[in-house]
Steps between C-alpha positions, in 0.01 A plus 500: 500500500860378522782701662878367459737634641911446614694527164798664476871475383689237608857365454521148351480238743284699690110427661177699495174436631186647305176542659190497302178643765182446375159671513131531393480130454504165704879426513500152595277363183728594251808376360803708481803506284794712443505612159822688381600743179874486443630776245466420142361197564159296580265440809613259721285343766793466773287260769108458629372352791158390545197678715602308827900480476536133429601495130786697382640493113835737365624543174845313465682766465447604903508166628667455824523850510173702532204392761198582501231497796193739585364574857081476405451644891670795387417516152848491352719306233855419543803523260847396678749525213861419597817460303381749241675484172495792239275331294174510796516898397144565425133684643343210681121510507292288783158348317208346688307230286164311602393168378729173431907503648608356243317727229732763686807341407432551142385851561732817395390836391270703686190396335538119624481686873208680642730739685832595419774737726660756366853372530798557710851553343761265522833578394849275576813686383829556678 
């Protein structure tokens, strides 16, 4: 199973980390990705990394903003998010994925995963 954690309410401008801790399965042979549901609107896959931490992609809207990274000795995916805007309000969901990288990338709702977090809640307001 997947466990995020680390949302919260932050100002704009602001930084949080998420954690994502993993269990019951072989971390470090399965993609990850950040997925995220804003209010009122569509999934968004925010970033994925591959199984060993050497390919990273994000969604242009978090671009020189958000980093992702995962520890596989410890079982744990990364989400540093700074300079939050409004507009990154949303539950963000950490997905694990098996098979081709790149298939990830085009992968969005929970089905496309074989396991799915339950979400941590993100909200920037002032």
């Amino acid at each position: 199973q997947l466990q995020a954690c680390g949302g919260g309410l932050v100002p704009p401008g602001g930084s949080l980390r998420l954690s994502c801790a993993a269990s019951g399965f072989t971390f470090s042979n399965y993609h990850m990705s950040w997925v995220r549901l804003a209010p009122g609107k569509e999934l968004e896959r925010v970033s994925s990394m591959d199984n060993a931490g050497g390919m990273r992609s994000y969604a242009d809207s978090v671009k020189g903003r958000f980093t992702i990274a995962r520890d596989n000795a410890k079982n744990t995916l990364y989400l540093q998010m700074n300079l939050l805007k409004p507009e990154d309000t949303a539950v963000y969901y950490c997905a694990a994925r098996s098979g081709s990288y790149y298939s990830t990338l085009r992968a969005l709702r929970p089905r496309d995963y074989d396991y799915w977090g339950q979400g941590t809640l993100v909200t920037v307001s002032s």
